[in-house]
N, C-alpha and C positions, 0 to 999 in steps of 0.2 A: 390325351385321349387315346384308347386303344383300341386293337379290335376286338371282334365278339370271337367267345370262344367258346369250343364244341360244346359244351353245356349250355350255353345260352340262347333262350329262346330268341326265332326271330321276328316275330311280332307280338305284344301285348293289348289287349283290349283294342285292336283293329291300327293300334300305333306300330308301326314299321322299325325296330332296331338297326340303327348305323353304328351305332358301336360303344365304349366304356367309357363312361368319365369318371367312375368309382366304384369300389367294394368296401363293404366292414362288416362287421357283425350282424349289423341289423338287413343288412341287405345289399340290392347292385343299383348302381345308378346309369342309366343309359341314355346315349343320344338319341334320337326318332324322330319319326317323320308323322304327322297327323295324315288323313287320307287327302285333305285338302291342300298339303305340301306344306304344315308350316314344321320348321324346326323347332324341336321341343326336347325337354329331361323328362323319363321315367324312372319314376322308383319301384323298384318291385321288391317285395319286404321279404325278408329270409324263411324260408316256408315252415321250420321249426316253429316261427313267430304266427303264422297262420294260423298254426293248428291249434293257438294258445289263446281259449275265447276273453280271456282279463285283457292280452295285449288287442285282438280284434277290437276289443271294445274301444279302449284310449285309441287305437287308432279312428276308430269312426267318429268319435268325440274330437279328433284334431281335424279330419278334413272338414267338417260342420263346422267348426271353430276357425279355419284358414278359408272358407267360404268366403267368409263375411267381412276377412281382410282384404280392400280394395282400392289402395290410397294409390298416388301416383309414383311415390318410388317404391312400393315393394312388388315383389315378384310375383303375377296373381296363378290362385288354383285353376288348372282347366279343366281337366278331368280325375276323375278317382273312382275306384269300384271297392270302397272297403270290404262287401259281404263276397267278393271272389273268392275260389280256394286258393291261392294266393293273392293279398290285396296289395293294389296297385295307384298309385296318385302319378296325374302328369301336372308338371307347370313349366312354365315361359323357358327357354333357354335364354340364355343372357350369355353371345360372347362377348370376350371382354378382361377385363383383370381385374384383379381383386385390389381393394386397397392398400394390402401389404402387398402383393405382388409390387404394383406400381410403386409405392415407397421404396420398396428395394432394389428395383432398378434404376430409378428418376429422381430419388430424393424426396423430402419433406415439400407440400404443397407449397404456395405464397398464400400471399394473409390473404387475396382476395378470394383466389381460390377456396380455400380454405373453410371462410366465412359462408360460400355459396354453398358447400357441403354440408355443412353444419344447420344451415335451414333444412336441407333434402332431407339430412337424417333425421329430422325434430320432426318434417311433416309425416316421415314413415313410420315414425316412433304415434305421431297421434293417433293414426289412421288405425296401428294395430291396439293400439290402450283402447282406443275408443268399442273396439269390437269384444272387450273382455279378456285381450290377451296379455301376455309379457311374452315378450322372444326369449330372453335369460340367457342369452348367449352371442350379445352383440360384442364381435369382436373385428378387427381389419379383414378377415379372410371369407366374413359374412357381409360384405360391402363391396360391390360390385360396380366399378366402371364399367360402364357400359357406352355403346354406340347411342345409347336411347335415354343416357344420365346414369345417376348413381340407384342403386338399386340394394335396399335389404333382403338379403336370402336368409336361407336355411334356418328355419324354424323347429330345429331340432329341440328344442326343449323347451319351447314357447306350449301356455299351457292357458287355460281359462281362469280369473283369478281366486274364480271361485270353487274350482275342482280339488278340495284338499284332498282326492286319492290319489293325484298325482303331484301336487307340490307340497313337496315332503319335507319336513325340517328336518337336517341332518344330512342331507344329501347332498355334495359338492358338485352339482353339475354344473360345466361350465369350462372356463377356458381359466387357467386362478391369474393370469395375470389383467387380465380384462371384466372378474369380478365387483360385485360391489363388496364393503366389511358383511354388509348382512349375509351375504350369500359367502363368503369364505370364512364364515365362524359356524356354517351350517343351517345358516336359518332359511324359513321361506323367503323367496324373492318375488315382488311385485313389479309395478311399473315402473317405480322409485328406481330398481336397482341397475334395469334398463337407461336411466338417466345419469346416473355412475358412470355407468360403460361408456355412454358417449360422449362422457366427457375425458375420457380415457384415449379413446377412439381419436376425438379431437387431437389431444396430445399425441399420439403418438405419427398423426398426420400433421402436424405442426412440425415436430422437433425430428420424426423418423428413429427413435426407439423407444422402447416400452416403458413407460413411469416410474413401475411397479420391478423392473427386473428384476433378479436377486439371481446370487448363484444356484443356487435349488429353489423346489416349488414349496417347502414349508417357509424359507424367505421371503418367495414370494408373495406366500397369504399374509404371512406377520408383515409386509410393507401394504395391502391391501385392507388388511382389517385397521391399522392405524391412518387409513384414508390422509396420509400425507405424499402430493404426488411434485416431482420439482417443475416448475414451471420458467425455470430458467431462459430455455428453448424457445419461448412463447415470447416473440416480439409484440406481438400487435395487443395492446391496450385491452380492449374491448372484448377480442378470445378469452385473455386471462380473467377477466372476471366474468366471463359465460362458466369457462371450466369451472373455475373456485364454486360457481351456483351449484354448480354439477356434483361437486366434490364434496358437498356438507358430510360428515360421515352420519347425522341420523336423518332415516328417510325422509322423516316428514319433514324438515326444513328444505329439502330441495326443492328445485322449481319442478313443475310440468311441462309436457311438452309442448305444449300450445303456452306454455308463459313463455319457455323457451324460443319459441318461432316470434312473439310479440316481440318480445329484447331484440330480435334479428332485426324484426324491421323488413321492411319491403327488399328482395333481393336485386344488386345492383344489375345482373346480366339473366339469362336462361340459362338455365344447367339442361338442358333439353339437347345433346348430341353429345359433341366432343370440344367444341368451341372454347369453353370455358379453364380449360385444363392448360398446362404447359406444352408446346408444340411437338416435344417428343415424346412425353406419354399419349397425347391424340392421335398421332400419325399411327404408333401403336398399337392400338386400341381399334383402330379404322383398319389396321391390316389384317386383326385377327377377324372379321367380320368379313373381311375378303375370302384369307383361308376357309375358313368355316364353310361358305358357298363353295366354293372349286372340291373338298374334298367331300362335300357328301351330295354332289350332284350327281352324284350316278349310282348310288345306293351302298350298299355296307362296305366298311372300309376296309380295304387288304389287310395283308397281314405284316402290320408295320403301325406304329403311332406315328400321329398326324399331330404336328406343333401346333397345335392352336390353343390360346389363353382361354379358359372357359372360368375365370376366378372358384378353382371348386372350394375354396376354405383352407383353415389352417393344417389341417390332418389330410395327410397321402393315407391314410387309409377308407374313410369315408368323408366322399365330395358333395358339398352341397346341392350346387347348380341349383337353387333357389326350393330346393326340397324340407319336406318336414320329415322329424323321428328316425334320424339316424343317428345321434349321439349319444340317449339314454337307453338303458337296457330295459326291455318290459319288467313289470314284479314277476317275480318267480314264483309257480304255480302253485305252493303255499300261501301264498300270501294275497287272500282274497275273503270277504265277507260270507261266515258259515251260514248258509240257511238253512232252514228246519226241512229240507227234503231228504230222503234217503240219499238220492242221486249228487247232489254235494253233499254229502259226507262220508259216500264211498269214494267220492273223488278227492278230497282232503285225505282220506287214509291211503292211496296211489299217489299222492303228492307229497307224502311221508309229515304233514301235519297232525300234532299230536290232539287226535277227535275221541272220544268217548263211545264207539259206534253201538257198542250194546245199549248204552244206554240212552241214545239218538234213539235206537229204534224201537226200544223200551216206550220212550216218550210217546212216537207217533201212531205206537198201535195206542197207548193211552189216550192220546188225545190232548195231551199236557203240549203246550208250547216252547217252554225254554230246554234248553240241553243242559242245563246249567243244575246246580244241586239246589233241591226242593224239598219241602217235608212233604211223607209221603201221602200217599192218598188214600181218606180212610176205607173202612172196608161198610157196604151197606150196612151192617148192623150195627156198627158202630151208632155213638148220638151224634148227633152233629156240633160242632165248636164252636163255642162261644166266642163273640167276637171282640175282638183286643181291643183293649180301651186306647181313643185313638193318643197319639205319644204328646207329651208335655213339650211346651214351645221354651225354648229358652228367651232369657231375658237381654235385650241390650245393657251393657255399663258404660259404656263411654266409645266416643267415635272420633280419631283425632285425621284430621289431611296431612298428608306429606309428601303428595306429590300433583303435581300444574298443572299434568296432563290429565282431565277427569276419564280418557278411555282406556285409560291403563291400570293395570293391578298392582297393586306395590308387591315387591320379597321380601318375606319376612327370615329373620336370620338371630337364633336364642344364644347370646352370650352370659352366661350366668343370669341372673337376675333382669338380665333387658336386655329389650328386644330392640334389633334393627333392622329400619326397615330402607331399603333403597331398588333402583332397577335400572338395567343395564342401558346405557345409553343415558340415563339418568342424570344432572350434574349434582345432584345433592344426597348424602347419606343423612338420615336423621334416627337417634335411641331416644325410644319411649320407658318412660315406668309403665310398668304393664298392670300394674294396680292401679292406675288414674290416668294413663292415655297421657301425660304430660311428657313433652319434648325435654330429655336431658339434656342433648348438646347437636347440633348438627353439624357437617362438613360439607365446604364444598369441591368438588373434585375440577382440576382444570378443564377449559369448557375446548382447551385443543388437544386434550390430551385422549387416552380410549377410553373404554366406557369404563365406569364405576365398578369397578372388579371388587368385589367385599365376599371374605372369608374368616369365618369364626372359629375358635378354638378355647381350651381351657382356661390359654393365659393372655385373651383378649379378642380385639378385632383388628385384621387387616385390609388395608386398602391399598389399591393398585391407580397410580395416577401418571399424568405426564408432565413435568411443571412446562410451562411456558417457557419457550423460546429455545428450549434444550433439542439435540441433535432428536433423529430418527430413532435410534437404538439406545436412548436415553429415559428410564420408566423408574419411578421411585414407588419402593414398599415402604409406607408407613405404619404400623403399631401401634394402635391407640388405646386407652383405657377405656370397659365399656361405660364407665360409671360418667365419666368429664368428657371424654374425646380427647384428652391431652395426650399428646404425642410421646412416646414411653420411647421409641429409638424409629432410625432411614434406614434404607438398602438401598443403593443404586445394584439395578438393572440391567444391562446393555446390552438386551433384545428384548422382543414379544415377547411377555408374559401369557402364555396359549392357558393358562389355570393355575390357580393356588390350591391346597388342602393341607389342615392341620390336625393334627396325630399324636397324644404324648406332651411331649417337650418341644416339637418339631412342626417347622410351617415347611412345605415344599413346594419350588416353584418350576413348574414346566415351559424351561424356551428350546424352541427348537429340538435337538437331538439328544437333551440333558437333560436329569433334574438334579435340584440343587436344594440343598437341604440348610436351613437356617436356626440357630437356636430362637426358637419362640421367647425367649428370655430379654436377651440382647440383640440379637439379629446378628449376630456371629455365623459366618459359613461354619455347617456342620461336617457336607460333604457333597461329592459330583458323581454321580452315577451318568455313564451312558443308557440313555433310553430313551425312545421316540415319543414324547409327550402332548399330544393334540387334545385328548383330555387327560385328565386328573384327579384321584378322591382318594382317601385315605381313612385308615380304621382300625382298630384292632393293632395298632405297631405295625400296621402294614400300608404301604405305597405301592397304587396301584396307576400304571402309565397306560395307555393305550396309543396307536398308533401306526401304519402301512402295513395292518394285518399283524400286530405281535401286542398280544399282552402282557405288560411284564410286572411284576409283583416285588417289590424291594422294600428290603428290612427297613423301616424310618430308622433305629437305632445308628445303625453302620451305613448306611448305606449299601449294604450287599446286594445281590439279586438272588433273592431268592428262587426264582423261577420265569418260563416264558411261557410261554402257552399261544400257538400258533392257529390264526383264524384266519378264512378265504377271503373276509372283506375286511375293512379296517375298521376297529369296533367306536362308535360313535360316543358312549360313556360308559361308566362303570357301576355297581352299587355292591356294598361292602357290606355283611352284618351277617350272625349266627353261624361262622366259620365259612359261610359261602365268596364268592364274587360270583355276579351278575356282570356280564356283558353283552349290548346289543350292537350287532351289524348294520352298516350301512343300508340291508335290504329287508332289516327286521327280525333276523334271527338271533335268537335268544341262546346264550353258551353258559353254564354256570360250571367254577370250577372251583376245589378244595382251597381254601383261603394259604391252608399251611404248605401245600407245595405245588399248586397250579396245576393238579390233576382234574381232566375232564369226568365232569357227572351229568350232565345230559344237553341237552341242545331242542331248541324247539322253537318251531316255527310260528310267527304268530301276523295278525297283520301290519302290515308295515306303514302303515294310522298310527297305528296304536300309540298310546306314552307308557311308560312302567318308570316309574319315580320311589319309589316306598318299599323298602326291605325292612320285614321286622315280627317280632314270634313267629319266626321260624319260615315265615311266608312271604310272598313277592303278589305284590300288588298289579295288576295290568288295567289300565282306562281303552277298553275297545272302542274302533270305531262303528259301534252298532249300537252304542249306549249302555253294554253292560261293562261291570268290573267285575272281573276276576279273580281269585286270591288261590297264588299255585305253593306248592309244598317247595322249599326255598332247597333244599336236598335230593328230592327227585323230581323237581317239574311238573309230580299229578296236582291236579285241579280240586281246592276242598270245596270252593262254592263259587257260582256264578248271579250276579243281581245286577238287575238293571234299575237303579236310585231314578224315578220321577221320570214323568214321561216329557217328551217335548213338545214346544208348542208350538203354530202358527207366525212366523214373524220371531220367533225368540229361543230356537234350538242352536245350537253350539255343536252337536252333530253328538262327539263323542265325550262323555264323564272326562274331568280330569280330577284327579287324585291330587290333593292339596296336601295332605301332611298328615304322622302318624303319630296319636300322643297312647300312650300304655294299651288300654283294651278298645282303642277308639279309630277308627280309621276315619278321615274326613276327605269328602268327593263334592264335587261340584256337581249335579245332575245335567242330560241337555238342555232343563228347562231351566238353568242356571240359577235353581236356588240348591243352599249347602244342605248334605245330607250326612248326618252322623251314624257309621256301620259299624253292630260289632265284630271286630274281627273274626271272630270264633265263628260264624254262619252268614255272615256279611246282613242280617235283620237290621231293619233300618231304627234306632234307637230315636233318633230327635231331627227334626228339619230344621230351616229358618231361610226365609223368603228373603235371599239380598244374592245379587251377582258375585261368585270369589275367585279370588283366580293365585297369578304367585308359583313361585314356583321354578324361574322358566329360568333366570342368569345361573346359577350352579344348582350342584346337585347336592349341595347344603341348604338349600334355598328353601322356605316352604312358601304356602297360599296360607295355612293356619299352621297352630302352634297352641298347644297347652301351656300354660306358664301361670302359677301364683291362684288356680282355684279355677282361672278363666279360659277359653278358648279364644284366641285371639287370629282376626280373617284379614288379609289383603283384600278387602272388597274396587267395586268398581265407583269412578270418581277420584279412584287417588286415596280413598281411604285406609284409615288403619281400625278395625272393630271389635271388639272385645265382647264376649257373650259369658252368662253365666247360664250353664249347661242345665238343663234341668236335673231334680234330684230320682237317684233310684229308688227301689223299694225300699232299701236297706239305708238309707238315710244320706248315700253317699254321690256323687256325681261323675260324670262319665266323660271321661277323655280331657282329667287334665292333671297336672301332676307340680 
């Protein structure tokens, strides 16, 4: 704790400042006194962040959200003034020591102990699931011994679970060694993932180090995404298989937290003081609640730190002390939903988002509502327009299951003449004839090994598995024909495979700081290029790596590098086609760069909702979160048309389009009112509907939700289905979007 310094106010919202427990980006964290004397944390948010009404917002949406958090071990809200010009939240001080603090000076708990933590943390975990939240960032330095018991702080990235403008897939927030898989391969995190962590959390208060170590933090995610943690440590029976519940690597098999507190059982003692803990982490714990009194009984503190244990969290730069929203950075003031006012959309063109403003305000003297490209508006003398005869329904052909889970959408993935369909987390790969829905061959992938990694190429299908019982850094590529599934040639592995993509002659595999390049033929190494691979796509003879901010583009032939291409956040994937590369940031912006030497051609900011899956005639496809899609010029980033496919409905919106897959002159989207809508590319007019839920799409970026193949359009629907339509015909006798 330190003191306050010339800059710092010494009272906020009638609370009394005694002094620092933390700074970072987002803001200061202070000690204070209430008027009534109690000792408390304020947060006062960085005033840049004030003036930023996206971040004002998320922020008043978290203290209404941390309101209603009110269990017995988390840290409760007391006051907060979100609409100040600078906004301000207070909650509980808690001195005291952090979990890791105490592990690192005292050792790993006893099993009784132990076990009495592991209820505290399962009822805090209910109390906040129960209110609609995930903390998302339960790790030792958010776990607080306390004089008063164990306590959950810092809600730095704890979100509603139904706020998809803030829980963003692709976003690695979090601490990576105390993530779940889902949450360290990018995806959104729920309650699930919160259950992960405490079983981590467990471990690492059991045994006193991290499960997950690794020399570097990409180690560390490839040991987190393969959800293999050593349980070595773990003497006591009964922990080891709470953890293992904890540990399933797919969310939905773990337990809850209230199944979790059941398995506990009624707990042997009170965790209610210090009593319960080892005698010199107590005596500890009881001194720093001593200091604490003596040094801010007589109001702000000299000018000197005062030793007292306040557990602030893992980061000396921003301390918890039981506070929200200090560890994820607001969106950046690009990256907010356009609407049809003048006043945002002169503020998207100050925020350097690429807006159309003439013709915004073309629109709103017209009276016309979208911004988006329109046929124009006739002129009164004109006759009036006959109205379009409404679009021909295509037909079902066959409908085959191939997958358990019916809330899931299958990927579908076109290997010459069939198709396969599988999904990550998945244990089964299964290939259809796509003329009669009939199962070729299916596989099944080991059910301990990671998810079903399937990538397609000219000269076949690969799949990514773990056999049973093989080391950590043990992962077999196998080869298989798409006709039989018979096994054509192995690779061993020996790390995380973070993506495959195939190119040519060449399958390339990203672990770690390499890729590696395989003859598609045989599976002979071709070659080893250095390059940071977290994702991975490939096209054109070209390998394209992404990774800590650097793009890099290398020849598949030789493995050269052809080029880097350097970006501010580290780009989350890639998309290849018509000389371009598409890349998107971690915060939504969009960089496109010459495929043949990784020369920048534009950059543009969009919302960071959005998905963008589909490069092709020339254009780049975007699924906003406001329901329209977009279609931008893939060479310069202008916009040819904007349509919002089917409106949403009561009880059955999905919020924003996503874009399924792109067959010749046919783009296929999914509308929010989650029936498929077939656009032609050329002006995004919607050619044909068909009322079924599709989705797909989502494990690579080979992946589709549909597929043209053999005459048919072929959907990932919902239920686990695989659907096959025959597209209605055009004027000219021919049919639309399949090849």
């Amino acid at each position: 704790m330190q003191p306050l310094r010339g800059v710092d106010p010494r009272s906020v919202g009638g609370y009394r400042l005694l002094g620092r427990l933390g700074a970072g980006g987002m803001g200061v964290v202070y000690l204070g006194r209430s008027p009534g004397g109690r000792v408390v944390a304020v947060k006062v948010v960085a005033e840049r962040f004030g003036r930023d009404a996206h971040y004002r917002a998320r922020f008043r949406r978290e203290v209404a959200a941390a309101r209603t958090v009110n269990g017995t071990f988390t840290a409760p809200l007391l006051d907060a003034a979100p609409d100040a010009r600078v906004p301000w939240l207070v909650m509980e001080f808690l001195p005291g020591l952090s979990l890791r603090e105490a592990v690192a000076r005292y050792g790993a708990l006893p099993p009784d102990a132990l076990r009495l933590l592991a209820g505290a943390l399962a009822e805090a975990l209910v109390g906040i699931h129960r209110a609609g939240l995930a903390h998302r960032d339960l790790k030792p330095g958010n776990v607080v011994l306390s004089a008063k018991g164990p306590r959950v702080i810092d809600f730095g990235i704890a979100r509603p679970e139904d706020a998809t403008a803030i829980t963003v897939p692709g976003s690695l927030l979090g601490t990576p060694g105390f993530m779940s898989p889902e949450q360290a391969s990018g995806g959104a995190v729920g309650p699930a993932g919160d259950i992960f962590a405490l079983g981590t959390v467990l471990l690492y208060a059991a045994t006193g180090r991290e499960p997950f170590d690794a020399d570097d933090r990409t180690a560390t995610l490839e040991r987190v995404r393969s959800a293999r943690a050593d349980l070595d440590g773990v003497t006591d029976r009964r922990m080891r298989a709470l953890v293992a519940a904890c540990h399933r690597r797919d969310p939905e098999r773990r337990l809850t937290a209230a199944e979790l507190l059941d398995r506990l059982g009624e707990p042997a003692a009170s965790v209610h003081g210090t009593g319960w803990l080892p005698a010199p982490l107590a005596e500890a714990i009881d001194r720093s609640v001593a200091t604490l009194a003596t040094s801010t009984a007589t109001g702000p503190l000299a000018d000197r730190a005062v030793p007292v244990d306040v557990a602030p969290g893992d980061s000396t730069e921003d301390t918890g002390g039981g506070l929200g929203a200090v560890t994820e950075p607001p969106p950046p003031p690009g990256l907010f939903r356009r609407r049809r006012t003048l006043l945002l959309a002169m503020a998207a063109v100050a925020a350097g988002a690429a807006v159309p403003v003439v013709g915004v305000l073309e629109k709103m003297i017209r009276g016309t509502g979208d911004t988006g490209s329109a046929a124009p508006r006739p002129s009164p003398s004109a006759s009036p327009p006959r109205p379009a005869p409404p679009p021909r329904l295509p037909v079902v052909r066959w409908k085959t299951r191939v997958l358990d889970d019916a809330t899931r959408f299958p990927d579908l993935y076109r290997a010459g003449d069939v198709v396969v369909a599988a999904l990550e987390g998945q244990r089964d790969v299964h290939a259809l004839d796509p003329r009669t829905g009939r199962k070729l061959w299916s596989r099944a992938v080991s059910e301990s090994g990671p998810e079903a990694q399937v990538t397609t190429g000219p000269h076949g299908v690969y799949l990514f598995d773990a056999r049973p019982g093989d080391s950590l850094a043990d992962y077999v590529l196998r080869a298989v024909r798409p006709e039989s599934g018979a096994v054509r040639w192995t690779s061993r592995v020996q790390s995380f495979p973070w993506g495959t993509a195939a190119t040519g002659s060449v399958l390339c595999v990203a672990v770690s700081d390499e890729l590696r390049a395989l003859d598609a033929e045989n599976g002979r190494h071709r070659w080893t290029t250095r390059a940071t691979g977290m994702s991975v796509n490939a096209g054109a003879g070209l390998v394209v790596a992404g990774g800590d901010g650097v793009l890099t583009g290398v020849d598949a032939r030789g493995g050269r590098v052809r080029w880097t291409y350097e970006m501010p956040e580290s780009p989350l994937s890639s998309l290849i086609g018509d000389g371009m590369v598409i890349a998107r940031d971690t915060l939504g912006t969009l960089y496109a760069v010459h495929a043949d030497d990784g020369r920048g051609a534009w950059r543009q900011q969009i919302d960071y909702r959005s998905s963008v899956r589909q490069l092709g005639n020339g254009m780049l496809y975007v699924s906003e979160a406001d329901g329209r899609v977009r279609a931008l010029r893939a060479e310069t980033g202008k916009q040819v048309w904007s349509r919002t496919p089917g409106r949403a409905t009561p009880g059955g919106s999905f919020g924003r389009p996503e874009t399924l897959g792109l067959s010749g002159d046919t783009l296929y989207v999914q509308g929010p009112d989650r029936n498929v809508y077939a656009l032609d590319v050329a002006d995004g007019r919607v050619l044909w509907s068909h009322e079924s839920a599709a989705g797909g799409g989502s494990a690579s970026d080979s992946a589709s939700g549909a597929l043209g193949v053999a005459g048919l359009v072929l959907l990932g629907t919902s239920g686990g289905y695989v659907q096959a339509l025959s597209p209605p015909e055009r004027a000219d006798g021919g049919t639309r979007g399949t090849t």
